[in-house]
LOLO-551824 format. One record per residue (C-alpha): x, y, z. Coordinates in steps of 0.5 Angstrom, whole numbers, padded with zeros to 4 digits, always signed. Each point is the difference from the previous one (the first is absolute). Example, Ala and Ser with C-alpha at 12.3 -4.5 7.8 and 13.67 -1.06 7.14 Angstrom:
<nodes>
+0025-0009+0016;+0002+0007-0002;
</nodes>
This chain:
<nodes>
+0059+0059-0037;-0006+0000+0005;-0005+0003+0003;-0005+0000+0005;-0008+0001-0001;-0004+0003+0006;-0009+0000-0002;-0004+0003+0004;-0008+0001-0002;-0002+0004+0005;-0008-0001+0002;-0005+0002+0006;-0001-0006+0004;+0000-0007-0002;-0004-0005+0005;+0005-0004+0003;-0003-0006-0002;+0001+0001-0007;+0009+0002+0001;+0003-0007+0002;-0003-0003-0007;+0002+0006-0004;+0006+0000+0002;+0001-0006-0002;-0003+0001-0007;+0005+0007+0000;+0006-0005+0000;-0004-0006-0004;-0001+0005-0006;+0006+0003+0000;+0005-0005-0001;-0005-0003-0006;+0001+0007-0004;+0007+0001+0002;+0001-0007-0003;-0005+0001-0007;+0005+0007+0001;+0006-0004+0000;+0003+0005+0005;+0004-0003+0005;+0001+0001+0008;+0003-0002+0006;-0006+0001+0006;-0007+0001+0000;-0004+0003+0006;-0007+0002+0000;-0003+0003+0006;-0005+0005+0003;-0004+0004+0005;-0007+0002+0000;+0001+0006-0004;+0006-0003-0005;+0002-0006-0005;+0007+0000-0001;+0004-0005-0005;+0008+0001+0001;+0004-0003-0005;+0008+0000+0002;+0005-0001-0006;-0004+0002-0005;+0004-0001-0007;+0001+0007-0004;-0003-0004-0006;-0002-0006-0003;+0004-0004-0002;+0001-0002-0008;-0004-0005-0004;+0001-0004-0005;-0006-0003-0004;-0001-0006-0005;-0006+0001-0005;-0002-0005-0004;-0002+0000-0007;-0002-0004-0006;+0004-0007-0002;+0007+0001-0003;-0004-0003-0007;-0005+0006+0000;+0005+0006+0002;+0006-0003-0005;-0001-0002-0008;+0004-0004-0003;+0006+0005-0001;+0000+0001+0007;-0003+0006-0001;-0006+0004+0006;-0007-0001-0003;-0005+0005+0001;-0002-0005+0006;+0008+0002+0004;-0001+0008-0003;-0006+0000+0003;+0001-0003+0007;+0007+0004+0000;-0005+0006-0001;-0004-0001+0005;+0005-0002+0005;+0004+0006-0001;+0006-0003-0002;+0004-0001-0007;-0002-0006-0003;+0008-0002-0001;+0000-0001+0008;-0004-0005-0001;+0002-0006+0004;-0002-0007-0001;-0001-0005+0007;-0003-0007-0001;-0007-0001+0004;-0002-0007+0000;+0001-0003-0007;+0000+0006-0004;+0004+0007-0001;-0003+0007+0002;+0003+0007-0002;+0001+0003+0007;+0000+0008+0002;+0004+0001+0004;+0000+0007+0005;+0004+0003+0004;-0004+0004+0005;+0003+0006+0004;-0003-0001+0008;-0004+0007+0002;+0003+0004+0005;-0005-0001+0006;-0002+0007+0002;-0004-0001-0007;-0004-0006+0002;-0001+0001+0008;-0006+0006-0002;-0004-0005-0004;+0002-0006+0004;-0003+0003+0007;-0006+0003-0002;-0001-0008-0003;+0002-0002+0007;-0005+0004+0003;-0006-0001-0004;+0001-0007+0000;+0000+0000+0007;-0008-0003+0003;-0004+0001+0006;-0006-0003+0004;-0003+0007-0001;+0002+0006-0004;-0002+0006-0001;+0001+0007-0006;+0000+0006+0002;-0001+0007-0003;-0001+0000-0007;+0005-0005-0002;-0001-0008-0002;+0005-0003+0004;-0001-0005+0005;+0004-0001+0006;-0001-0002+0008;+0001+0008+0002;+0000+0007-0004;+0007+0000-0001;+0003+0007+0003;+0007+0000-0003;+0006-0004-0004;+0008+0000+0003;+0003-0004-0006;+0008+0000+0000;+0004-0004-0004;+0007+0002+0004;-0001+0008+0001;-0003+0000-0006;-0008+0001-0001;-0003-0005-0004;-0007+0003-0004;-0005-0004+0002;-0007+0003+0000;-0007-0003+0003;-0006+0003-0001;+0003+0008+0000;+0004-0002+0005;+0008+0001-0002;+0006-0004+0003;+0005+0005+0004;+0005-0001+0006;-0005+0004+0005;-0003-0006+0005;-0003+0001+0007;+0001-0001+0007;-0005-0002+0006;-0007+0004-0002;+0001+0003+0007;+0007+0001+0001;+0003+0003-0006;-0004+0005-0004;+0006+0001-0006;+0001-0005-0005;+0006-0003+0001;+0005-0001-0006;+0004-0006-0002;+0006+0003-0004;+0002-0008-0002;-0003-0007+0001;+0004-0002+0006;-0002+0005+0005;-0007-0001-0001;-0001-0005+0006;+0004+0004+0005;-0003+0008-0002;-0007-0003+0000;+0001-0003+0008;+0003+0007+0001;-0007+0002-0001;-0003-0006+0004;-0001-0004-0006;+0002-0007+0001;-0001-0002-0007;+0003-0008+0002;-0007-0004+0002;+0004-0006+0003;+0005+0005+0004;-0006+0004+0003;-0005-0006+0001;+0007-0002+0004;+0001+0006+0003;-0008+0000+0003;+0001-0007+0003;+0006+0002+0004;-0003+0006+0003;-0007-0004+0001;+0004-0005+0004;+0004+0005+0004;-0006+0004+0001;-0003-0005+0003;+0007-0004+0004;+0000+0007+0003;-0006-0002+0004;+0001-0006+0001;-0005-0003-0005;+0000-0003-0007;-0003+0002-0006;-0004-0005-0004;+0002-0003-0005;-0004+0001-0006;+0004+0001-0007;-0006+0001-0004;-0001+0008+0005;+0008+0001-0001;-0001+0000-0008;-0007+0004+0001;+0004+0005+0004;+0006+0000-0003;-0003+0003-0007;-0005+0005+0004;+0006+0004+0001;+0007+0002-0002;+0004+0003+0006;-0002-0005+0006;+0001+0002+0008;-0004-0005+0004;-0003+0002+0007;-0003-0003+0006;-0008+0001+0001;-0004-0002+0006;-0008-0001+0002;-0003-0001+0006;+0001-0008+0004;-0009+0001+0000;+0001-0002-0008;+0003-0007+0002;-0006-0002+0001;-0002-0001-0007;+0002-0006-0003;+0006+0001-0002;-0002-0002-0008;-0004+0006+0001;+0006+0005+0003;+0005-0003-0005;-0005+0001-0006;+0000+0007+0002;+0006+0002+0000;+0002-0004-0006;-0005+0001-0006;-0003+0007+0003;+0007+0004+0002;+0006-0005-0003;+0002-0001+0007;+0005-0006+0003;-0004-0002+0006;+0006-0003+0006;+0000-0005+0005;+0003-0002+0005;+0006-0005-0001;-0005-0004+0005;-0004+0001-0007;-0006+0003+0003;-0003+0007-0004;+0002+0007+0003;-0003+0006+0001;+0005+0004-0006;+0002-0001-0007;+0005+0003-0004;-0001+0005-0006;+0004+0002-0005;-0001+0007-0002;+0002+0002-0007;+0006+0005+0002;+0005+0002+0004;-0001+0001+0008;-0001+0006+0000;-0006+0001+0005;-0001-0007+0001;-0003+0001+0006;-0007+0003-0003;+0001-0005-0006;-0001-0006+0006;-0005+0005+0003;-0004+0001-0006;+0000-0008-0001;-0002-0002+0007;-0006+0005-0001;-0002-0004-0006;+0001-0006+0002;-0004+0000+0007;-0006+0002-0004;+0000-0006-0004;+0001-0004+0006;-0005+0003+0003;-0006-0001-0004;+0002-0007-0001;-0001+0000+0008;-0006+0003-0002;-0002-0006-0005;+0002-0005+0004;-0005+0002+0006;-0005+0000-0004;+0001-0007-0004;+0001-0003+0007;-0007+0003+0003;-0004-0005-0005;+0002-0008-0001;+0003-0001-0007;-0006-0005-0001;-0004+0007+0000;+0004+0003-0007;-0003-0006-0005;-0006+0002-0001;+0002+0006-0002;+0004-0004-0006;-0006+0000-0004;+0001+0008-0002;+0008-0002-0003;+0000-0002-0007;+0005-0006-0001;-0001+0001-0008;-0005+0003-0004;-0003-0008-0002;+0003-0004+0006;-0005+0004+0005;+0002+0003+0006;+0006-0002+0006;-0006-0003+0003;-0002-0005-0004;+0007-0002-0002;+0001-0002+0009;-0006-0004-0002;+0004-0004-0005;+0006+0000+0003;-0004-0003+0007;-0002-0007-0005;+0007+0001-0003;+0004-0001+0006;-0004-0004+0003;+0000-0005-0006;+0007+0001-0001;+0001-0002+0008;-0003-0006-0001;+0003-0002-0006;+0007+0001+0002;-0003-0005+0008;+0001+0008+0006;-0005-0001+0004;-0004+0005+0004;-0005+0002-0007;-0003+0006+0005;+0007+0004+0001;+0002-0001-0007;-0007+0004-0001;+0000+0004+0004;+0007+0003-0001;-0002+0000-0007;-0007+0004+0002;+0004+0006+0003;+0006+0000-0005;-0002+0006-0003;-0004+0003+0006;+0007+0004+0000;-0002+0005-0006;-0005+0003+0004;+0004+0002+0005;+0003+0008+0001;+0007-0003+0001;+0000-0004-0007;-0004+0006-0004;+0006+0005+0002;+0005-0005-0001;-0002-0006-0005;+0006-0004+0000;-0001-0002+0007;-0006-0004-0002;+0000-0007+0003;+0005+0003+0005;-0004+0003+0004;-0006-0004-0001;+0005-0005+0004;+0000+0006+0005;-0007+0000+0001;-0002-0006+0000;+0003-0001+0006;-0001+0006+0003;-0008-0003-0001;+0002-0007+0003;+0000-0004-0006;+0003-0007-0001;+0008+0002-0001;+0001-0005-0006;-0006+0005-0002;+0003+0005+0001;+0007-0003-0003;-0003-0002-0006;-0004+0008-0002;+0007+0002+0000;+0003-0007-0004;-0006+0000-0006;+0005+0005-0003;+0006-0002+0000;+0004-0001-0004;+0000+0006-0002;+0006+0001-0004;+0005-0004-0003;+0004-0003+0007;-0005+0002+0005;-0002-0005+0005;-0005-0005-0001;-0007-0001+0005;+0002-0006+0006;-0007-0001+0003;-0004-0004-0003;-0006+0004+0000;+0005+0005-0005;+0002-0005-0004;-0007-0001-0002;-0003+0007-0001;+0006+0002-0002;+0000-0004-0007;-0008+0001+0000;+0001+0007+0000;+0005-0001-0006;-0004-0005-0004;-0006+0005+0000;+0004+0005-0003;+0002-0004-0005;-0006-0005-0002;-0004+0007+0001;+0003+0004-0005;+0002-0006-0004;-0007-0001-0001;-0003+0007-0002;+0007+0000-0005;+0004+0005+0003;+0008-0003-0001;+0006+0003+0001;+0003+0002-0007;+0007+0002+0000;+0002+0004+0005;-0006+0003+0001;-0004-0004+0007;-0004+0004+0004;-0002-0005+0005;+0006-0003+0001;-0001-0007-0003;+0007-0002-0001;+0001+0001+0008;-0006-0004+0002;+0001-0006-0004;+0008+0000+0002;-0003+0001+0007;-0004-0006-0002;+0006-0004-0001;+0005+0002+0005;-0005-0002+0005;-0001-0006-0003;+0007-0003-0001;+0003+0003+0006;-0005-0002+0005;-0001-0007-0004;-0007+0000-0001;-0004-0005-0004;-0006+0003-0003;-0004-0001-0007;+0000+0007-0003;-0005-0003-0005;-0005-0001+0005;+0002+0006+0003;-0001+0005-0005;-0007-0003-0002;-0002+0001+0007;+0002+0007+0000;-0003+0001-0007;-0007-0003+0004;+0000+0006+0004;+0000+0005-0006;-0006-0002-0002;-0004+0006+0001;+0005+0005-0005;-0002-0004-0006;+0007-0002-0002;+0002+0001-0007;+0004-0006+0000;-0003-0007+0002;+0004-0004+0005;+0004-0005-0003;+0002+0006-0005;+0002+0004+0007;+0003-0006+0003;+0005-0002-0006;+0002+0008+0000;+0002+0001+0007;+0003-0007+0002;+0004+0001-0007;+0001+0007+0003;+0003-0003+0008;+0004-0005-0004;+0004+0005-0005;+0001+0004+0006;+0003-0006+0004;+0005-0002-0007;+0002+0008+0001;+0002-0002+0008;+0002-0006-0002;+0005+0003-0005;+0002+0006+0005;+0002-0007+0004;+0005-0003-0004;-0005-0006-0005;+0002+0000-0006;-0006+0003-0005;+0001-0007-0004;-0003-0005+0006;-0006+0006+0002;-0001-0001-0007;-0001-0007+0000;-0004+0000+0007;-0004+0006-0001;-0003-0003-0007;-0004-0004+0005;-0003+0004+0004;-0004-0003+0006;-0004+0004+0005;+0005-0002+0007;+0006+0004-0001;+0003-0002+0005;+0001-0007-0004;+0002+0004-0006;+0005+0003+0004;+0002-0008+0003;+0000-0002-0008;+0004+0006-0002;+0006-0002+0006;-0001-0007-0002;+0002+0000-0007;+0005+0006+0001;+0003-0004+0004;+0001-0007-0004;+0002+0004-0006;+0007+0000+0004;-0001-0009+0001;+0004-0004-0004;-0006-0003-0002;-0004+0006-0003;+0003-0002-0007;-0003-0006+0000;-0006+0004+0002;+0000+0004-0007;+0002-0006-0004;-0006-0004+0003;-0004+0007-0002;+0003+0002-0006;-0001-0006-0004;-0007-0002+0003;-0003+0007-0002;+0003+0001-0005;-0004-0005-0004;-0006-0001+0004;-0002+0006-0002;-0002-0003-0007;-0004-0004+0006;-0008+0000-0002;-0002-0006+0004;+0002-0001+0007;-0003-0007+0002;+0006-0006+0000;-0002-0007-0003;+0005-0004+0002;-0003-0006-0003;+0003+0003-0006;+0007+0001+0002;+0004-0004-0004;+0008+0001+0004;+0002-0002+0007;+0001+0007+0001;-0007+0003-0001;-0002-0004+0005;+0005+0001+0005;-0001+0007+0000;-0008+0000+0000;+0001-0005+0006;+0004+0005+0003;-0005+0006-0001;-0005-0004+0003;+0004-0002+0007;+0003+0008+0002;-0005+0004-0004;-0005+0000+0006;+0005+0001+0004;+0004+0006-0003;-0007+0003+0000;-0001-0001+0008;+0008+0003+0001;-0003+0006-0005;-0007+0001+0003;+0004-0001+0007;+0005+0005-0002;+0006-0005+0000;+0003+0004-0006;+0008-0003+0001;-0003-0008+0000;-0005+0002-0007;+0006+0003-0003;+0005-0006+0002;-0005-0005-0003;-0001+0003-0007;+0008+0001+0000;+0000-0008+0001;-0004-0001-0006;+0006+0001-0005;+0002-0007+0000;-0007-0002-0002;-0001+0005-0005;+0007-0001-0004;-0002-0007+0000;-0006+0001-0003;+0004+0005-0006;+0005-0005-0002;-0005-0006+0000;-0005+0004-0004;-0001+0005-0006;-0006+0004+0004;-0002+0003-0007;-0002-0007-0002;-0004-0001-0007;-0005-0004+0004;-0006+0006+0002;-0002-0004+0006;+0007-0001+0003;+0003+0006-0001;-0007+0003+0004;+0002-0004+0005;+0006+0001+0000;+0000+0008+0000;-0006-0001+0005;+0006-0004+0005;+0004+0006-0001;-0005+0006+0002;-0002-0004+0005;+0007+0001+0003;+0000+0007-0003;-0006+0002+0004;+0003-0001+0007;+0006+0005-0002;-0005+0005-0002;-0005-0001+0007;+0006+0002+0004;+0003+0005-0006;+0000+0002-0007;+0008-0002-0001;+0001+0003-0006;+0001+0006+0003;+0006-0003+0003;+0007+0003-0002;
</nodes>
């Protein structure tokens, strides 16, 4: 027989951002315990609302089911005497086990024979396991931030307030922190002021949205993209697309009904990031647009009830809005009274960190920085790159950006045009923080692209260098997204540029702060650092983690050569000649590294294939080298794969481990010769 289960834990408000993750967790953590439990089921659901985490279990079976289970004791010769009769080692091991010693029972295992107990186990009924059971579930559950309350010691991400749990229609005994399991929940906090009760398991999703409760969070997420859509359609426009809004939305309500709103046509002025931003990060609103594209003067709402009264609900919200968008009018006005050159004086009164001084002195550093990384990479117009780094941060002093910090950059491009600015200045204020997230767009001006990976390489050179790192999950200063930064602008937009010279140049500018570590220490951290995180984008990209391996082992400071290295390498893995390339490899290095002199003599070569190979070292040698320094990676590795005649040769003409000291010296010297031009491209001993 079967049942279903329905758990409710009943909290205050849990933040939205804090449900997908759980509910997941909820589901994660439950199959794991019925599976330890072995309790057997046909579906399992977890779900909730902001007031609510629910797990529901159809066909839970009645009982576990029966087990049997082979304990092993001693050897047969140690359990038995020569009559066959139980020692005092069986009589004991039957003891402890709970069984009569004549159930003993014999099995091989491996060459020798042990007396086995062997128990037969009655599967509990499953009202006696699921108390203890969910209480574990629930205690077992993690939050970013939990918290206690009242007198108790549990920890949770809310007070949990009540408890339904039904196996079928009966109730299951659970208790947490003084609060008892029983088949009372509650309906919408406004709507419903009874409890409502669930008389069996299979009712509870249908009572509960009869008290505007829907419990199903994919359903009711649905539900709000159908009505912001028809909301906005009913006009003529279309919502934004923005998933991120629609989660946090659906996990702030439980009974949605979406309305429309209006504001003045006077606001469209702002910049339409400023607009949107207010509507989304301060209302959890969903801007519209014509289906031309442009933003109107409206948005959708979505009210947390039904549509009683909507109209003053959509009033109530429009009052709301318009004062933001009204001080942000404000803001604006002002910003533009004064050229955003104007603001960067005031830089010197923001701290960029305690040690690393203020925003003023980091604008300095990245002017230098930026213009050495525009040179280096061959833009032109030094003076444009420096003054767009000039006024990168100017923006942080704007009214606009203290109220609204995620619009930095956006509206320092705003205002630097407003204030007659170059347009690659201004495009480049904005691009020096992307990206800025992981798919973001990366910077197009040139401009961008050199104050954009200063503005990187100055975070991570400057806290490298005074010994603040990531640790685990903790990073602060987001250092792991600079250094994908990095490397995303790098490889996508092919630029060439020695990061090893980069970073001491970097490293120059923070001379000042009296850093803890040296340069060439700081150096080797962070470029280590940039390439561990282009192996992880590498990796996400489909390269095998043998070939990064190999490549990675030696690192150089351009990684645009390293990435070219990596496709090479990835690519002649999948040639025909790729086993002669190991064959050449796996026989030179494995006996050059016994190698200690790496001079050839070949006034002591003693065969006609000793002299072959040197001759051939000595003609393509040079080349490969120029093919490697020129970055000719398929023709290095065609030319080491060529080598495999010869070096068979040589093996069957000679032993390389001869009795003659001077012979084999030479011979092994011949050997290390071939295995440095592997070990120059790639340690190949990572290779699968």
């Amino acid at each position: 027989m079967v049942r279903d289960l329905v758990f409710e834990i009943g909290t205050e408000e849990i933040p939205a951002a804090y449900m997908p993750e759980t509910i997941e967790d909820i589901a994660w953590l439950a199959r794991q315990k019925l599976e330890e439990a072995g309790l057997e089921y046909e579906g399992l659901t977890s779900t909730g609302t902001p007031r609510r985490l629910v797990l529901y279990l159809s066909g839970l079976a009645e009982t576990q089911p029966d087990s049997v289970r082979e304990v092993k004791g001693p050897k047969s010769k140690q359990a038995y005497d020569e009559d066959g009769e139980p020692t005092r080692a069986a009589l004991g091991f039957a003891r402890a086990q709970g069984v009569k010693v004549e159930d003993l029972q014999l099995k091989k295992v491996g060459e020798a024979v042990h007396v086995f107990a062997v128990k037969r186990e009655t599967g509990q009924a499953t009202p006696a396991i699921l108390p203890g059971l969910l209480e574990d579930l629930v205690q077992s559950l993690g939050f970013p931030k939990s918290m206690r309350w009242g007198y108790g010691q549990m920890r949770f991400a809310r007070p949990i307030r009540w408890l339904l749990a039904l196996y079928g229609s009966e109730v299951i005994p659970v208790e947490l922190e003084n609060v008892q399991a029983d088949r009372y929940t509650y309906g919408h906090r406004f709507l419903v002021e009874e409890p409502v009760v669930i008389n069996e398991a299979g009712e509870y999703f249908g009572r509960l949205e009869e008290a505007f409760v829907i419990v199903d969070h994919q359903r009711r997420q649905d539900i709000i993209r159908q009505q912001v859509i028809e909301a906005a359609a009913a006009r003529g426009y279309r919502p934004m697309d923005n998933e991120k809004l629609l989660r946090e939305v659906n996990f702030l309500l439980e009974y949605p009904t979406a309305f429309m709103g209006e504001f003045s046509s006077e606001y469209l002025n702002l910049p339409v990031e400023v607009l949107t931003t207010s509507m989304i990060e301060h209302q959890r609103y969903f801007p519209v647009f014509a289906k031309d594209g442009g933003l109107q003067p409206g948005f959708i709402g979505v009210r947390n009830g039904d549509s009683y009264n909507i109209d003053e609900v959509k009033e109530g919200n429009e009052r709301v809005l318009r004062a933001r968008l009204e001080d942000a009018l404000f803001f604006y006005r002002e910003d533009t009274q004064e050229p955003l050159g104007d603001k960067v004086e005031l830089l010197k009164n923001v701290v960029y960190q305690a040690r690393l001084g203020t925003v003023y002195a980091k604008v300095a550093r990245l002017q230098d920085t930026a213009a050495f990384i525009g040179e280096e990479l061959g833009f032109e117009h030094q003076q444009t790159i420096r003054r767009a780094a000039y006024l990168c941060k100017a923006d942080l002093e704007t009214n606009m950006v203290y109220e609204f910090p995620e619009l930095q950059g956006i509206m320092g491009r705003y205002y630097a045009h407003s204030s007659g600015e170059d347009a690659e200045v201004a495009e480049a204020i904005f691009e020096h923080y992307l990206p800025r997230f992981a798919g973001d767009q990366l910077p197009s001006t040139r401009a961008g692209i050199a104050v954009s990976l200063a503005e990187k390489l100055d975070n991570l050179v400057g806290n490298f260098c005074i010994g603040v790192k990531p640790t685990g999950s903790q990073d602060p200063y987001a250092l792991r997204r600079q250094a994908l930064g990095i490397v995303n602008i790098i490889l996508n937009r092919g630029l060439s540029l020695d990061l090893n010279q980069t970073i001491q140049q970097v490293y120059c500018g923070f001379a000042p702060v009296d850093p803890d570590l040296s340069a060439e220490e700081t150096t080797s951290q962070v470029l280590e650092f940039i390439l561990q995180r282009m192996r992880v984008l590498l990796l996400e990209r489909g390269f095998s983690y043998d070939v990064l391996d190999a490549v990675l082992a030696v690192p150089e400071g351009d990684i645009l050569r390293v990435h070219h290295r990596i496709q090479a390498l990835s690519q002649f893995k999948h040639h025909p000649g790729f086993e002669d390339l190991m064959v050449v490899f796996n026989r030179c290095h494995n006996l050059a590294r016994k190698a200690e002199q790496t001079e050839v003599d070949e006034t002591i070569f003693t065969t006609e294939e000793e002299q072959t190979l040197y001759d051939r070292l000595q003609a393509e040698a040079p080349d490969m080298q120029v093919w490697l320094r020129n970055g000719e990676f398929e023709e290095y590795l065609a030319a080491l794969t060529g080598l495999r005649p010869v070096v068979d040769a040589l093996f069957e003409a000679v032993m390389i481990m001869d009795k003659d000291e001077a012979v084999r010296a030479n011979r092994l010297g011949l050997l290390r010769w071939i295995s440095s031009l592997f070990l120059d491209f790639a340690d190949f001993t990572k290779l699968n």
